[in-house]
N, C-alpha and C positions, 0 to 999 in steps of 0.2 A: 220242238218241231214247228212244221209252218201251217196257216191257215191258208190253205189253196181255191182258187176259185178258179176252171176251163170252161173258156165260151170256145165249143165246138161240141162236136161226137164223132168225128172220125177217127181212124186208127193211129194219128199222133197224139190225139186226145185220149185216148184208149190207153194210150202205152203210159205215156205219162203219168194218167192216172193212176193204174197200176200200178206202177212205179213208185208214187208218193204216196199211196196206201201204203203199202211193202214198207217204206221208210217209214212209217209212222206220222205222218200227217193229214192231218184235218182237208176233205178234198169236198169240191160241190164243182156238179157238171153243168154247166147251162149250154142250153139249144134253142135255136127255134121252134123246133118243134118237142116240147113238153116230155110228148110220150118216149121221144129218143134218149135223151136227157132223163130220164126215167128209169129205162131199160141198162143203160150205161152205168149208170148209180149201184144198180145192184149187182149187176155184173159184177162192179169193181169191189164190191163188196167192203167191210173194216169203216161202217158209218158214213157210205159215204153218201152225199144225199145233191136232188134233183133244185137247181134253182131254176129262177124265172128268167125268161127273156129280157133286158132293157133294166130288170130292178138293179137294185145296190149290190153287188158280190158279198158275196156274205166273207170272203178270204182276203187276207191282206195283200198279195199277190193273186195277179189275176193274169195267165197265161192266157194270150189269144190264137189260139190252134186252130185258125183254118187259111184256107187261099188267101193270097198274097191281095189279090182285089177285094176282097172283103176283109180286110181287117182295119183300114180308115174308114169307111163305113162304119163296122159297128161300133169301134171306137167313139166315132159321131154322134152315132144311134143313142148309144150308152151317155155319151156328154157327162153333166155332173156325178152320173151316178159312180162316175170313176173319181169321183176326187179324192187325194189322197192315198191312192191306191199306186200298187209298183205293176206295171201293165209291162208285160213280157212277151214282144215279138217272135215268134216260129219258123217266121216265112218265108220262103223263099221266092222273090220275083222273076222267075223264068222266063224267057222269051219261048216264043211256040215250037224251037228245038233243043231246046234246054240246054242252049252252048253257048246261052250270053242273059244278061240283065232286060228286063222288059224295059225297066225306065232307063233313059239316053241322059239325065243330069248326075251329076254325082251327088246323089241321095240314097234313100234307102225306108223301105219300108218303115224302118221303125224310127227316122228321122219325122219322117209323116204321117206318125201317129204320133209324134211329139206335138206335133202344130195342131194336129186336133184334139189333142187329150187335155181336161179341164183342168185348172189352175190347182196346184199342190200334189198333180201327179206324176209318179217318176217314169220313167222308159227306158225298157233294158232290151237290147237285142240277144236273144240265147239257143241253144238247142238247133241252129240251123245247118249247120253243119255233119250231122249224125244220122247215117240211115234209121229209118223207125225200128226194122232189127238188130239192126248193131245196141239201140238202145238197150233191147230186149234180152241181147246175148251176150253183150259185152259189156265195157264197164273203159266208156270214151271219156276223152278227155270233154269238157262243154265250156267252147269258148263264149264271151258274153262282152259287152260292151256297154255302155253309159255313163251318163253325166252325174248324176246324185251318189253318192261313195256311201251311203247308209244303204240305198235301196239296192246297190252292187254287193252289196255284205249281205243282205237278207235274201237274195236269191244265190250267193252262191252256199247258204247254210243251206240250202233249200236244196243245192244241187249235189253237195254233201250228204243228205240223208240217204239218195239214192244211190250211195255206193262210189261216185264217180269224185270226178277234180275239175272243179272250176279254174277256167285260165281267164285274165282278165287283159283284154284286150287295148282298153281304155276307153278315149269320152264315148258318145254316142257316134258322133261323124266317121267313130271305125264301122260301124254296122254295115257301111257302104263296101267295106272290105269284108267283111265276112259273109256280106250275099256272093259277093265274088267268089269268095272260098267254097260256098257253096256249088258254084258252077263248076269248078274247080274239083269239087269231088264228083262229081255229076261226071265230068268227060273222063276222068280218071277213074271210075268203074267202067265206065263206057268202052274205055279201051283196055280192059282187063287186069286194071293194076286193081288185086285184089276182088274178092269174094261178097257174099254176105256177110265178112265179119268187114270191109275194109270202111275206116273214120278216118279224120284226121285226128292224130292224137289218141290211139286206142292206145291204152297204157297196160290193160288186162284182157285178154279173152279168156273164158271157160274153156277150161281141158277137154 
């Protein structure tokens, strides 16, 4: 199984976590604020424990579960402490009605945490595509995208333990299509195609 390290506490961070408890893997939560990071750990329960803000992730992959504006940031923030580490994007870059891309280049959040992420670290775009319940209730396809083909193999073992199917999209410059795709499921719940359970790629829902 995998050694997981989440810089967040929200409920993508929550689920996930969850999640990779449930699979059996090694999980540590990091926040800024300690005590949240704390309370989350135990919630999630199955060893899973409270790291520090800014230090070394204690997991060989490091999910960054929060807002699309803060995740080059803490990337930044982080700098060396990520070296060597597989840093896996979340995010979604909305514009303010969630019917288009905040950024106008064709990039992508997790392109831009490539340019900030310290030397010998990988970058996978994943998980963006999946309502946090679908996560929760269903058993989606999780498309991913990146350049290093070991660190795309170690997160898709990883996406593996949670029951689901890693689809592999290709280098990283796809990431810039999967925030799409994310829009893309955004206006497509929006206009009723599908429920709570609706992902792209749900391959299972629960009966």
């Amino acid at each position: 199984m995998s050694s997981i390290s989440i810089i967040g506490t929200g409920n993508m961070a929550r689920t996930i976590g969850a999640l990779a408890v449930a699979g059996g893997n090694t999980v540590e939560v990091v926040g800024r604020d300690h005590s949240k990071s704390a309370d989350l750990a135990r919630a999630l329960g199955g060893g899973a424990t409270a790291g520090e803000w800014g230090a070394v992730p204690a997991g060989d992959i490091v999910i960054v579960a929060l807002l699309s504006d803060g995740v080059v940031p803490a990337v930044a923030h982080y700098g060396d402490a990520l070296a060597h580490k597989i840093i896996v994007d979340i995010s979604n870059p909305f514009n303010s009605t969630a019917d288009g891309l905040a950024h106008r280049e064709v990039t992508s959040i997790a392109q831009e945490v490539a340019k900030a992420a310290p030397a010998g670290a990988s970058v996978v775009k994943g998980f963006n595509t999946v309502f946090r319940h679908v996560l929760e209730n269903g058993r989606p396809d999780i498309f991913i995208a990146g350049d290093d083909a070991q660190a795309k193999a170690d997160v898709e073992a990883f996406i593996q333990s949670l029951g689901m199917r890693p689809m592999d999209a290709g280098g990283l410059e796809m990431a810039h299509w999967l925030e799409g795709a994310g829009v893309l499921t955004m206006g497509l719940a929006r206009h009723g195609v599908g429920g709570w359970d609706f992902a792209l790629g749900v391959t299972e829902l629960p009966a």
